[in-house]
Residue, then its C-alpha position, 0 to 999 in steps of 0.5 A: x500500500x503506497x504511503x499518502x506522501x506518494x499519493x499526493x505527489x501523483x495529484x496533479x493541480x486542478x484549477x477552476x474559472x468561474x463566471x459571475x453573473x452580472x445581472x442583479x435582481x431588485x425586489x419591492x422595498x430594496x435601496x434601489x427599487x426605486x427610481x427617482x430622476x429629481x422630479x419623479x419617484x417611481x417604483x422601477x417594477x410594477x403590474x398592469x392590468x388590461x382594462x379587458x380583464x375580468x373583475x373576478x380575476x381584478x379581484x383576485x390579482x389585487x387580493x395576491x398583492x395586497x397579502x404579498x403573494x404576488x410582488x413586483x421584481x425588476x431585474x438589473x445588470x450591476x453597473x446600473x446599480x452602481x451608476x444609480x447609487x453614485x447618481x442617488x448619493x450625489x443628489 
């Protein structure tokens, strides 16, 4: 049986590259949710919800919002975060 200084020895170095997505996502209540251009603060993700749909399903989408089973989420590439966070701090 080879002795564990050996099996090491025989080993040969593996390495890894790994990617990092750069997309960031932006959920309801978080710092950069909303946006805001020094004359108008809007929330950067929202519903809308054609004047065709029925009521009963109205009723039932505000019912999802309103207990938090349905929430607004907006995706981002982490530069604009970065830029909207520079932008926001100087103001």
């Amino acid at each position: 049986m080879p002795k564990l200084e050996a099996f090491t020895k025989t080993v040969k170095k593996m390495t890894f590259k790994t990617h990092q997505s750069r997309l960031r996502t932006v959920r309801q209540g978080d710092q950069d949710f909303m946006l805001n251009d020094g004359l108008i603060i809007s929330p950067r993700a929202g519903f809308e919800i054609n004047s065709k749909c029925p009521r009963e399903y109205k009723d039932i989408i505000r019912e999802c919002i309103d207990n938090a089973w349905l929430k607004p989420v907006a995706t981002m590439y982490d530069y604009e975060q970065t830029f909207d966070r520079l932008k926001n701090s100087e103001q």
